[in-house]
TIFIRO-5076 format. One record per residue (C-alpha): x, z, y; residue in three letters. Coordinates in steps of 0.001 Angstrom, whole numbers, plus 500000, padded with zeros to 6 digits. Layout:
<sites>
XZYala
...
</sites>
This chain:
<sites>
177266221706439625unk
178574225137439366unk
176378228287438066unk
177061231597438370unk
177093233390435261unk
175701237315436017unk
175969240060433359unk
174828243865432889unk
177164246370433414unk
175609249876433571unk
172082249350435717unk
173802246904437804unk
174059242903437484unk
177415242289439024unk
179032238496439675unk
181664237945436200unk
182473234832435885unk
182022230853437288unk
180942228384435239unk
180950224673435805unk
178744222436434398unk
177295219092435207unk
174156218434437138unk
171482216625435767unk
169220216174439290unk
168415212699439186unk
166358211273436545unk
163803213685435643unk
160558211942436850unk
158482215156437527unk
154657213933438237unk
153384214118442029unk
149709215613441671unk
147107214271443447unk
143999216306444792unk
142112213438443193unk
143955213190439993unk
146059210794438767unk
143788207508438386unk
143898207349442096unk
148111206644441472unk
149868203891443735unk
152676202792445397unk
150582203436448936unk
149088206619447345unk
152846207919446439unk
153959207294450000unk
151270210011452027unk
153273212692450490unk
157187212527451290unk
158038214636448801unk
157294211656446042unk
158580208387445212unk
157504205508443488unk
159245204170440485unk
157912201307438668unk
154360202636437973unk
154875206536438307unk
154817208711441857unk
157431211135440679unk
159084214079442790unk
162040213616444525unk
165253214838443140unk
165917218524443400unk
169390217736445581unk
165954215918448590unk
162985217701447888unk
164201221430447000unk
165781224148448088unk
169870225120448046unk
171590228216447631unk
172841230326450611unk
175681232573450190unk
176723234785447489unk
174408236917445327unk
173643240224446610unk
173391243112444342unk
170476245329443559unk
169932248813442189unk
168282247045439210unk
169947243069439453unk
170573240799442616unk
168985238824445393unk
170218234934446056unk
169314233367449492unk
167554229867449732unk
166747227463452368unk
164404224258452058unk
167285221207452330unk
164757218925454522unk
161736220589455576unk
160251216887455971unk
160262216261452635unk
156917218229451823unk
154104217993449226unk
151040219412451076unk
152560221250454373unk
153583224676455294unk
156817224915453368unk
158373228772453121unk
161678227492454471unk
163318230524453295unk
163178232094449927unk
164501235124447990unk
165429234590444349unk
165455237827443227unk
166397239175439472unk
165353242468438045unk
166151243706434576unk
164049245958432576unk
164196247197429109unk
166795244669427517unk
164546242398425907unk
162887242141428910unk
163642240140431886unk
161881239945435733unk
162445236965437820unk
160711236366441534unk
160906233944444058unk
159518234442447535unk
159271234407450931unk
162228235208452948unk
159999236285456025unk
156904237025455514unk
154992239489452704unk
152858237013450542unk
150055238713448251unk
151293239425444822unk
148677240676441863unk
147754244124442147unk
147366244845438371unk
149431247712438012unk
152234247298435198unk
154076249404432688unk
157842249012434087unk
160551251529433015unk
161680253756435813unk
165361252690434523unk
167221249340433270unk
168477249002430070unk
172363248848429469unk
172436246013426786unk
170591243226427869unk
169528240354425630unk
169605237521428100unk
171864235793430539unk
171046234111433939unk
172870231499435455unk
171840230673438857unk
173910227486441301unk
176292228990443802unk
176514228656447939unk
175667224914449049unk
174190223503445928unk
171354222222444989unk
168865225494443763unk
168545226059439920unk
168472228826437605unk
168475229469433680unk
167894231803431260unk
169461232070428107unk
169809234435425032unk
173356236805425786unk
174341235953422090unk
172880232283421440unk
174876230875419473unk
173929226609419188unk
170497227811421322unk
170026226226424658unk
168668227498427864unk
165294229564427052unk
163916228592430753unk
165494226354432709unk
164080225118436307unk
164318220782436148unk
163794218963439211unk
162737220444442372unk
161210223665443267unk
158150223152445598unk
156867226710447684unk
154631226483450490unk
151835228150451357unk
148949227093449204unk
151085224986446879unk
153574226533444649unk
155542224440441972unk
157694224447439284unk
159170222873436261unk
161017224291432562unk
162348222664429997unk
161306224104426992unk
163740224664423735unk
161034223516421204unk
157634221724421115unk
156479224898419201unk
154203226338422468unk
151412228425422214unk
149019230531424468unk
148362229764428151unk
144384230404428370unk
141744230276428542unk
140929226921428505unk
139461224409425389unk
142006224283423143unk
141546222014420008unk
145061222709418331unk
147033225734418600unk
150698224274419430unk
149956222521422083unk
150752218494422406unk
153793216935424180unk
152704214032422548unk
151229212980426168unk
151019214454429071unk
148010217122429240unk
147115219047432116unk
145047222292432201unk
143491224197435013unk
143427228393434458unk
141232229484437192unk
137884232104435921unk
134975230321435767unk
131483230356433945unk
131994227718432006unk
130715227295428592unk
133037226260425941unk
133512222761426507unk
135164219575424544unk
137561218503427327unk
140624220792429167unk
138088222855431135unk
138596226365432196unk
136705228779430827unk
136114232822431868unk
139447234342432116unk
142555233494432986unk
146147234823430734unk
149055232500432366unk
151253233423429155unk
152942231649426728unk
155256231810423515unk
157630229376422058unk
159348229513419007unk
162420227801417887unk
162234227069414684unk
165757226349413924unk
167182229738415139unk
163556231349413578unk
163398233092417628unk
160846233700419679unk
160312234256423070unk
157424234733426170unk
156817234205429309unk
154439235702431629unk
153628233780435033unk
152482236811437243unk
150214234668439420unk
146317235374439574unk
145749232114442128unk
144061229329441131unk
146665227550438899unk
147253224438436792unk
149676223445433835unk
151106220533432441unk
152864220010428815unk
154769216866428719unk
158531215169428138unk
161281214545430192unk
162536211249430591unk
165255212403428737unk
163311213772425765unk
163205217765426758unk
159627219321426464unk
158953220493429433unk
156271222756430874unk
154975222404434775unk
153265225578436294unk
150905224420439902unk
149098227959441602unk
147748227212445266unk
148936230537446503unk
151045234132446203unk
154316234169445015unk
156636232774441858unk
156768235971439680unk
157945235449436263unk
158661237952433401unk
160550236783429865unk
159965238729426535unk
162745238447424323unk
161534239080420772unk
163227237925419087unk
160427238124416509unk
156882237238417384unk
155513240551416609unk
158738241939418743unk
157393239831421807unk
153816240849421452unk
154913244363421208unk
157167244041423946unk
154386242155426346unk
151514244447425204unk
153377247130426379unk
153828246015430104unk
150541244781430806unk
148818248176428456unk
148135248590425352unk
144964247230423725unk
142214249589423717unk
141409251752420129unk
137875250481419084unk
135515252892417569unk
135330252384414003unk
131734251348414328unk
132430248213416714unk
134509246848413203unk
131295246709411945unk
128922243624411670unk
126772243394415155unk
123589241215415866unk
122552240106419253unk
120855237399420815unk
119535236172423927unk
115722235755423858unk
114421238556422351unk
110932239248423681unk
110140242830422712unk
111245245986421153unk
109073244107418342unk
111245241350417825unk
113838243454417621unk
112307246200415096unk
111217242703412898unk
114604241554412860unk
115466244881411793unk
113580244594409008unk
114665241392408014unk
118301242871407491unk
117047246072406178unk
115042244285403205unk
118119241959402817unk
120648244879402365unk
123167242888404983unk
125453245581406632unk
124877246087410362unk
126508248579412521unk
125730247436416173unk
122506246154417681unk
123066244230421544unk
120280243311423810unk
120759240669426342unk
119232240462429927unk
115575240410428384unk
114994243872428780unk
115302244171431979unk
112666244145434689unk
112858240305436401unk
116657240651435682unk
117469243668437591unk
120379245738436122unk
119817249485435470unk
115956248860434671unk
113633248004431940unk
110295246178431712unk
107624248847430904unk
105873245907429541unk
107286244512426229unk
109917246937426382unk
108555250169427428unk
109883251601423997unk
112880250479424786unk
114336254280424266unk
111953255006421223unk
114230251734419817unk
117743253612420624unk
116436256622418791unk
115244254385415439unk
118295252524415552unk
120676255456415744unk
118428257315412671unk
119476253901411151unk
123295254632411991unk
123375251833414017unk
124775251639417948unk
122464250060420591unk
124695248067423061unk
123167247041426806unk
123904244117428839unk
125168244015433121unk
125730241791435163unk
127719242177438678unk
124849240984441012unk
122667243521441877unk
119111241915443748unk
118665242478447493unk
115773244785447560unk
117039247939449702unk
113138249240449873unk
112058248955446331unk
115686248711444379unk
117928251916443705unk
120778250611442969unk
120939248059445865unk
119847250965448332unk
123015253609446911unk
125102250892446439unk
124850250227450311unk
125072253885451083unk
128327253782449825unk
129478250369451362unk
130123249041448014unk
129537244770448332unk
131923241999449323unk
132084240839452742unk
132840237757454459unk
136165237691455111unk
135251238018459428unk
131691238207460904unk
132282235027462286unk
131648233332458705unk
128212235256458164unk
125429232442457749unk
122313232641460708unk
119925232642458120unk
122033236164456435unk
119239238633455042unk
118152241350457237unk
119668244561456581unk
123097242595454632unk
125546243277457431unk
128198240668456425unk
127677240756452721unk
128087237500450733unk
124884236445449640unk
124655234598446248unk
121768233379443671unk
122177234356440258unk
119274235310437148unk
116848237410439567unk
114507235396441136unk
115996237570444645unk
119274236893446259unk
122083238635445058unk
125068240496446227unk
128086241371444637unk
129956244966444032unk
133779244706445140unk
134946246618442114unk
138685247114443310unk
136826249294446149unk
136999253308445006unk
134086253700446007unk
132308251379444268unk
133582252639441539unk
131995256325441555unk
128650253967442713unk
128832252307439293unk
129708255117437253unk
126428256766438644unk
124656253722437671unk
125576253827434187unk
124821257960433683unk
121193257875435476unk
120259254564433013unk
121677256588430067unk
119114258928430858unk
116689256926430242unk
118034255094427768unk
120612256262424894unk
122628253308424742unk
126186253633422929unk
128393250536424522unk
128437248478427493unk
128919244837427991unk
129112242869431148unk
128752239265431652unk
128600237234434313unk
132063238528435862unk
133927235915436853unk
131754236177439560unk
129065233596438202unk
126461232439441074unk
124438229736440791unk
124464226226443140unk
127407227287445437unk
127306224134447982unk
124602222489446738unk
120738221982447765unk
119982224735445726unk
120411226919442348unk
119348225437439331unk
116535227943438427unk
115206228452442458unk
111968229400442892unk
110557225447443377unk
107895227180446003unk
110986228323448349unk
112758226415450613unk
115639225337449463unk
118419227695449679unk
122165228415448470unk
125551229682449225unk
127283227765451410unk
130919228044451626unk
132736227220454790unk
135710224067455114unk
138368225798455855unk
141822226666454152unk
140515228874451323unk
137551227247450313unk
139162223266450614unk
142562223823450043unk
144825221374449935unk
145295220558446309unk
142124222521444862unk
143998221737441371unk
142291219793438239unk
139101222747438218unk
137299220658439851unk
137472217630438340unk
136379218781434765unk
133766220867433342unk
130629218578435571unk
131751220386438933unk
129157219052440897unk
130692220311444438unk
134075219308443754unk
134793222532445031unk
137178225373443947unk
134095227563444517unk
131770225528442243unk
129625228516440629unk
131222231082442076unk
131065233091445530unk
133371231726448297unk
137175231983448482unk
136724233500451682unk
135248236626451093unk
137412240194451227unk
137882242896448646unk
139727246298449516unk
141188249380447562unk
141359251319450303unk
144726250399451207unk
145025246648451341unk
142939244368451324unk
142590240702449655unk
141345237212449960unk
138661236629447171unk
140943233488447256unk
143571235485445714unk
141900238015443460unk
139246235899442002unk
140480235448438848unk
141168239568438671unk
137023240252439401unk
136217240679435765unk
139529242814435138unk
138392244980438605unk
134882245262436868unk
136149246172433302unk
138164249053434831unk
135016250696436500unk
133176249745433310unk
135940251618431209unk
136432254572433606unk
132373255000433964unk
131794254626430345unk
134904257364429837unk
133425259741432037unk
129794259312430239unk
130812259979427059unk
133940262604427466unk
136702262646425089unk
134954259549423416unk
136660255964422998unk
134604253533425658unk
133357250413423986unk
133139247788426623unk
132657244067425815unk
134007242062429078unk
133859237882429351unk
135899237229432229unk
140158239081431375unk
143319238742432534unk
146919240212431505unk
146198243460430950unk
142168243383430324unk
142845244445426418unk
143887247639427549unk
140039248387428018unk
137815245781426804unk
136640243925424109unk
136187239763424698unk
134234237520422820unk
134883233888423331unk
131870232934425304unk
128923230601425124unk
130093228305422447unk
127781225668420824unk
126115225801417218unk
128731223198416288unk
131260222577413763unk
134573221763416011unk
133529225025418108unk
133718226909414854unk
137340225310414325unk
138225226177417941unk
136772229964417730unk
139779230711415372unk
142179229403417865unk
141361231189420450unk
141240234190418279unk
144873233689417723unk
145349233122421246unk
143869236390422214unk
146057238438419813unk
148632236904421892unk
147448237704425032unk
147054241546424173unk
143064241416423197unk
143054241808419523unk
139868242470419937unk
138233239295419833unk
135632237180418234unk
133167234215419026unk
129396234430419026unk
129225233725415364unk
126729231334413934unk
127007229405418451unk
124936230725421020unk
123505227312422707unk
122224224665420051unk
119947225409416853unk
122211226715413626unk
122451225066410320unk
121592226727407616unk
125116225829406178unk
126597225874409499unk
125350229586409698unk
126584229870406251unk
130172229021407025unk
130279231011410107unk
129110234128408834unk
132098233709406441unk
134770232908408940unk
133017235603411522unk
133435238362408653unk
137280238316409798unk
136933238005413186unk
138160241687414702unk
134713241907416963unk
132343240174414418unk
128868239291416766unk
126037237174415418unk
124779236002419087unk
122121233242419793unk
120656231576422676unk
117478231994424478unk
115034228849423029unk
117221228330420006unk
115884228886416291unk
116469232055414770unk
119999232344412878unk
119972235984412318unk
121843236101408504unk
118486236889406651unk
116624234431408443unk
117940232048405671unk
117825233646401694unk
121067231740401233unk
123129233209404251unk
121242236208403802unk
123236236098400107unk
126557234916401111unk
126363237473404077unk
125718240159402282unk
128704239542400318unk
131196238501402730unk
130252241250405001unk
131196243881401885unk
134110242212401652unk
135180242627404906unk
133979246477404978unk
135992247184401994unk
139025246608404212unk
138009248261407126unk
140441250887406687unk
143149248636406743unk
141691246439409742unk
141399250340411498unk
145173251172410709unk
145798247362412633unk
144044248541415674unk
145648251605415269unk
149446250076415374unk
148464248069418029unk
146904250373420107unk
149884253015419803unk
152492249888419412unk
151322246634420589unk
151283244858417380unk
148377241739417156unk
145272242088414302unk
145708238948414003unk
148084236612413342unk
149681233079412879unk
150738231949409397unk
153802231462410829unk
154510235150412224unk
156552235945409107unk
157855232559408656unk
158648231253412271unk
161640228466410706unk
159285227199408608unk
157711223680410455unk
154607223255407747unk
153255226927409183unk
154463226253412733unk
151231223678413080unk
148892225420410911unk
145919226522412717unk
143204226600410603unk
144057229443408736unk
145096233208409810unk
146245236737408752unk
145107239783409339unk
148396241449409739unk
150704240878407089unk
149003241047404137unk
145504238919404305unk
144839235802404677unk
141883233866405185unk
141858230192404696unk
137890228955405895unk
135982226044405551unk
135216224733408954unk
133749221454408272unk
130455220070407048unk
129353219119403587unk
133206219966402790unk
133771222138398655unk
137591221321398667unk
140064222270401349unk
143614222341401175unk
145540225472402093unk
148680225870402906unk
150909229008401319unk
154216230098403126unk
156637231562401435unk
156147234733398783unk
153330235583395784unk
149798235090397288unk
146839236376395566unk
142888235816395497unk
141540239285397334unk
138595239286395397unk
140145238778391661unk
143814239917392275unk
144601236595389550unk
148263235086390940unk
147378231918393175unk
150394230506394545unk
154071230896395124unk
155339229458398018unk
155983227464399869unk
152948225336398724unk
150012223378399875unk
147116223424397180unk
143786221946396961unk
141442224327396163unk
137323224342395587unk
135313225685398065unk
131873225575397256unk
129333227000399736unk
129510230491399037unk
132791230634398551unk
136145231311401518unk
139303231743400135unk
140595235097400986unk
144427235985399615unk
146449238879399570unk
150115238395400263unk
152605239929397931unk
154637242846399423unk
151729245052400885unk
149804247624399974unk
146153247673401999unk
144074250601401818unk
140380249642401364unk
136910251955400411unk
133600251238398790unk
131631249264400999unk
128294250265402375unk
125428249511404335unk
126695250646407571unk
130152252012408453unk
128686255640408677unk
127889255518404982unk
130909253806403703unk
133780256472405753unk
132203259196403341unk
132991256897400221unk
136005257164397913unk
139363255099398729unk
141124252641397313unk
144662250762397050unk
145302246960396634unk
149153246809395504unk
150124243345395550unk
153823242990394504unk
156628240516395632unk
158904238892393950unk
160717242202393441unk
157698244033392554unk
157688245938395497unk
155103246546398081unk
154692248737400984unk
151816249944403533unk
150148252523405547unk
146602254065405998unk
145566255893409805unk
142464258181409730unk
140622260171412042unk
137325260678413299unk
136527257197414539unk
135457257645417795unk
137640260571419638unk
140608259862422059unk
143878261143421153unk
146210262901423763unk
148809262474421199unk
149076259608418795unk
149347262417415796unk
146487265026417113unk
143686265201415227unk
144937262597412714unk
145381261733408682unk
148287259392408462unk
149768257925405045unk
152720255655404010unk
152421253742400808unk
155601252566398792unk
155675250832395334unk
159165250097393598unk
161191250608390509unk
157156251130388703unk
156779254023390867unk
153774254073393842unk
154730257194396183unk
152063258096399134unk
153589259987401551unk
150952262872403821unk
151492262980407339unk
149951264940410116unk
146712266598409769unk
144732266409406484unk
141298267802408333unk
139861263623408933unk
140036262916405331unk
138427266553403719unk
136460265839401264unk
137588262391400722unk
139265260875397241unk
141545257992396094unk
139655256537393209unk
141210253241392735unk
144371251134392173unk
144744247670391980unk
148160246271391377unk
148335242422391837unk
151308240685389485unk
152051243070387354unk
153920241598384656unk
152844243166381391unk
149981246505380262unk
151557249681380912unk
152417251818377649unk
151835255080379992unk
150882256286383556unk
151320259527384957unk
149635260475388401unk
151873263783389377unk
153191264265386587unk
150283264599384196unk
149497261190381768unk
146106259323381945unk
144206258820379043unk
144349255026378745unk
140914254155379029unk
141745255022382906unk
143336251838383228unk
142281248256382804unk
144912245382382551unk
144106242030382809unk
145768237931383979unk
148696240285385305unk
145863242497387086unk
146449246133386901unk
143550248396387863unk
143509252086387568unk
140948254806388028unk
141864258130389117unk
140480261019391192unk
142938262774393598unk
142458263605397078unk
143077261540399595unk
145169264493401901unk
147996264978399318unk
150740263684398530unk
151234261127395363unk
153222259721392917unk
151819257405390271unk
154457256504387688unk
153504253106385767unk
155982253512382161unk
156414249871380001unk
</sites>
């Protein structure tokens, strides 16, 4: 087989050079999917699609040189790469139907790292996702990466490589045949390592995913609570990273896809890992990330699909919530509880219970008719009051608001023609799609890509924050969720109505041909792609196009968090919107928060809340944080225990609980109440440094936080640990995550490690210890080589901004350590990354600490540097000088190679502190 080898010169790829190589089309044993899944596998099975074969006991594809596509003619050149021509080779051999007998392969370069790659229809325009991206208006002049694509007549097949990979192999490259038709798109990569990770959001019980056996995973948005098998869950990121341990590279891959989709992680016959991608519609759009670090690629990623959003430096704080509450009472008790408890709390979120019979933009003048007297006594406690929404709005034109503008202004998804709109339709709906969600009246549904609805919601938002001063918003629900699509009727249906539901017609959207593995997991009781959600064929506009809900479903939630974002933005000008959104895709970070959903009150769901943490940071939603303590199922005291602990290094750290379920607020128990309390000041004595995370990521498109192995990517021992996680580069947190457990064993990569809390030398690694772990203890450790900057914890994060600072300096090897500190106002947005803002660097080496001023000294007035705390110092200084006058040397305290100092100097000037032995 020949390829075509294609290079860079200026902004143009132009044809340089032939290459031959051998083919390897024949035994790669790619998996035929059935509709039904694969129990139903047989030799007669195998032969109703003539794109498979049997072979012993497996229905594989046909060989690439049958069942795909060849090239025709030479490569045409683009502005920004080429364009390659291919044709199906026999349009009988066919998967499903409806083969795209020609396609464009089509390769655009970007920045140099990064790489765009589409396939498509030759013919006819085929909806691609309309989430706008960050693309440079010109191509870089160096790329990183090579593509070798087959030449006229063969046999279709493309590569990508590194442009310098020496003893590396192919980072993509396409094995067996490529399927494309029209609601069944295909295709296959073998991988260069096992070492995968990402592609969400789906249950996840290790964070490199398994090869071991085959595994396949649906990504399609659904309300589906966190579940033990490969369900899919409330978003949908088709992105994934693999590392290659032996060259210590990393690269990413984004599949640009928003259709329903499926993946599959298994081995080729000939031992490659390999990685199958199945969507049931749009187009094969592919972008590569080319590191080669794994903070490189998440920088590089983060900034194409936006950068996260900047949280206000109260959402770092500790936030309680359940669902359940039954009065501003409750709350104001619970209140109390923490108050008398001294447990920090900075945020205070009220589920649907507030509002009248479930109706968004009220409140029940019953139990909750002080609902804004509650606002005003939370905020005189410095705390933020954060309100629920869901999408549905109630059809009640006459007696409903919101319902009644929102129709003014044409704001709900239709059917996708009139001639879908049920007989028994509402009067006064038009063609709206009718769904049953919490409010005991049918629902409809805003079509947030519409402009309109947009300025509708926006309105919304201001006239309830009239009535009520609420500080953040947070929607649920937004996959769409409805209730008993297809069936007799909604779970919680009035029992005196007849019975009643959405109905979803039987045609090509809503029973497509292969309706992937959705709805086979996760107790879909209609077996349809639809199951508890509105129907695929429903239409949302932005005024210019418009799209099948079959397309953009899995882009509702991002439509909604938009409005949310731009709505909350023009409600509080000039003011950082705090949104909290369950349903993201690519892209989502750059506005939202996302907590992890409705997990259980159960031990492996505590394990699994860390992966997807890690997973998010990934993704570009550093944000992130499960419903500490699990929202369905009643707590353990210990359980609660542990999970406050773990949930005190979560980025969004939410206590949430479920409507019937015990109490498991942290001072509902004295002994979490304890351990809380002192977690929690833990984790707000590094607040700064968490801030100046989300600042670099919000500016850069760095992760919070972060695989063990993100410094130490050749190393094989942190390649699998997931159990265990940094926050940036220099904490660690090592939890206990299993019951009745006081010993764990935690692993150390390479460098001086530290206990947080004592500074006393731990471990040099590489090293796995065994260390005790008794109930109110989790191992925290500060890695050697960074300086964090930290400040005397307090109740709230209002009090503790206005208390003095404070430096841990924990030295390397070479006794060196470096860091930074940003600082402003915690709350403002920033036209410039540098207006309105304190900014230091930190630098310790040759005995000497320097702290270096930058930009504007106004956000830290009035605020000092009172402590140092250098970890592995060797010996007790003889002398130390802060700019150039000597300390007395009862300023300094030197113990187990623990060095701390006391000083008083401004935090807005520069410093030198001069340690003499």
């Amino acid at each position: 087989m020949a390829l075509i080898r294609t290079l860079f010169v200026s902004f143009f790829f132009l044809l340089s050079s032939i290459l031959v190589v051998s083919a390897q089309d024949g035994d790669i044993y790619i998996e035929c999917p059935f509709p039904e899944g694969q129990d139903v596998a047989s030799e007669e099975k195998c032969a109703e699609y003539p794109a498979c074969e049997w072979a012993g006991d497996l229905c594989h594809l046909r060989a690439n040189s049958e069942a795909g596509y060849h090239v025709v003619g030479a490569p045409v050149p683009t502005p920004r790469g080429y364009k390659l021509n291919l044709r199906k080779t026999d349009p009988s051999l066919t998967m499903f139907g409806s083969d795209i007998q020609d396609l464009v392969f089509e390769v655009i370069n970007h920045e140099d790292y990064h790489l765009q790659i589409k396939i498509y229809d030759a013919n006819e325009d085929r909806y691609e996702v309309p989430v706008p991206l960050n693309l440079p208006e010109e191509a870089g002049t160096h790329p990183q990466y090579v593509v070798n694509t087959t030449q006229d007549g063969e046999p279709f097949s493309f590569s990508v490589s590194r442009d310098s990979s020496a003893g590396e192999g192919p980072l993509f490259s396409l094995a067996g045949a490529l399927i494309f038709e029209d609601q069944f798109l295909q295709f296959t990569s073998s991988l260069p390592t096992e070492y995968l990770y990402g592609l969400g959001e789906n249950t996840h019980h290790v964070f490199k995913h398994d090869f071991g056996s085959r595994e396949t995973k649906p990504l399609f948005a659904k309300d589906q609570p966190v579940g033990d098998t490969e369900v899919n869950h409330y978003g949908v990121h088709p992105y994934y990273v693999n590392v290659n341990h032996e060259t210590g590279t990393v690269h990413s891959v984004l599949f640009f896809n928003s259709n329903a989709m499926e993946y599959s992680t298994y081995l080729l016959s000939d031992g490659r890992p390999a990685l199958t991608f199945r969507s049931i519609g749009g187009i094969i759009d592919l972008h590569f990330f080319l590191g080669p670090s794994l903070e490189e690629v998440n920088i590089q990623y983060s900034t194409m699909v936006g950068l996260p959003t900047f949280p206000q430096y109260w959402t770092l704080g500790f936030q309680l919530s359940r669902y359940g509450y039954t009065s501003v009472e409750e709350v104001r008790e619970v209140r109390e509880r923490m108050k008398a408890m001294a447990i920090p709390q900075d945020g205070q979120t009220i589920d649907i219970d507030y509002m009248v019979r479930f109706r968004d933009f009220t409140y029940n003048k019953e139990n909750w008719t002080e609902l804004p007297q509650l606002a005003e006594e939370l905020h005189n406690d410095n705390i933020k009051l954060t309100l629920i929404w869901d999408p549905a709005l109630v059809i009640d034109f006459e007696n409903y608001p919101p319902s009644q503008r929102g129709k003014d202004a044409d704001v709900f998804v239709k059917w996708m023609s009139e001639d879908l709109v049920p007989e028994d339709q509402e009067p006064g709906c038009e063609s709206y799609m009718i769904g049953y969600v919490w409010p005991d009246t049918k629902t409809i549904f805003p079509d947030f890509f519409k402009p309109e609805t947009k300025t509708w919601w926006a309105s919304e938002l201001e006239a309830f924050h009239t009535e009520v001063s609420y500080d953040a918003v947070w929607i649920d629900m937004n996959e769409p969720a409805n209730f008993g699509t297809n069936l007799a009727h909604p779970w919680n249906w009035p029992p005196e109505k007849p019975d009643w539901s959405l109905k979803c017609p039987d045609n090509a959207w809503d029973s497509p041909p292969y309706p992937t593995k959705m709805v086979r997991v996760g107790g879909s009781e209609s077996k349809r792609i639809s199951e508890k959600t509105i129907c695929m064929s429903a239409n949302h506009t932005d005024g210019n196009q418009t799209y099948l809900h079959y397309d953009v479903h899995s882009l509702y939630g991002w439509s909604e968090t938009v409005a949310t974002f731009e709505g909350v933005e023009a409600l509080f000008p000039g003011k950082r919107p705090v949104v909290l959104s369950r349903s993201t895709y690519p892209g989502s970070g750059r506005y939202a928060t996302h907590w992890l959903g409705d997990n259980s009150a159960r031990w492996d769901h505590l394990r699994n809340s860390v992966i997807g943490m890690l997973e998010f940071n990934l993704f570009g939603v550093p944000m992130v944080g499960a419903d500490v303590c699990g929202f369905l199922e009643d707590s353990t005291m210990e359980l609660c225990a542990r999970w406050m602990q773990v949930g005190a290094f979560y980025p969004f750290n939410r206590n949430h609980n479920g409507k019937g379920q015990t109490p498991q607020d942290p001072a509902h128990w004295p002994e979490v109440a304890a351990i809380s309390k002192e977690v929690l000041a833990l984790r707000y004595k590094y607040l700064p440094y968490l801030y100046t995370l989300f600042h670099d990521a919000h500016h850069h498109g760095h992760s919070v936080v972060r695989p063990l192995f993100s410094e130490h990517l050749t190393d094989t021992d942190a390649l699998v640990v997931d159990d265990q996680f940094m926050w940036g580069t220099g904490i660690m947190v090592a939890p206990v995550m299993e019951e009745a457990v006081t010993s764990r064993s935690v692993y150390f990569p390479a460098g001086e490690w530290y206990d947080l809390r004592t500074g006393h030398t731990v471990a040099k690694g590489p090293v796995t210890l065994d260390l005790d772990v008794p109930l109110e203890v989790i191992p925290v450790f500060a890695r050697g080589g960074v300086i964090m900057p930290c400040q005397e914890p307090a109740i709230n994060t209002k009090e503790s901004r206005q208390n003095p600072f404070c430096l841990t300096v924990a030295l390397d090897s070479n006794s060196s350590a470096s860091g930074e500190l940003f600082w402003d106002d915690g709350e403002n947005v920033h036209t410039t990354e540098h207006e309105g803002t304190f900014s230091a660097e930190f630098e310790y080496a040759d005995d000497k600490l320097k702290m270096e001023v930058f930009d504007s000294t106004a956000p830290v007035e009035g605020l000092n540097l009172e402590t140092l705390s250098f970890f592995g110092v060797s010996s007790d200084p003889s002398g130390i000088t802060v700019n150039g006058e000597s300390l007395q040397s009862s300023s300094w305290k030197f113990e187990e190679s623990v060095l701390t100092v006391t000083l008083s100097v401004p935090l807005g000037q520069n410093l030198e502190v001069i340690l003499s032995f």
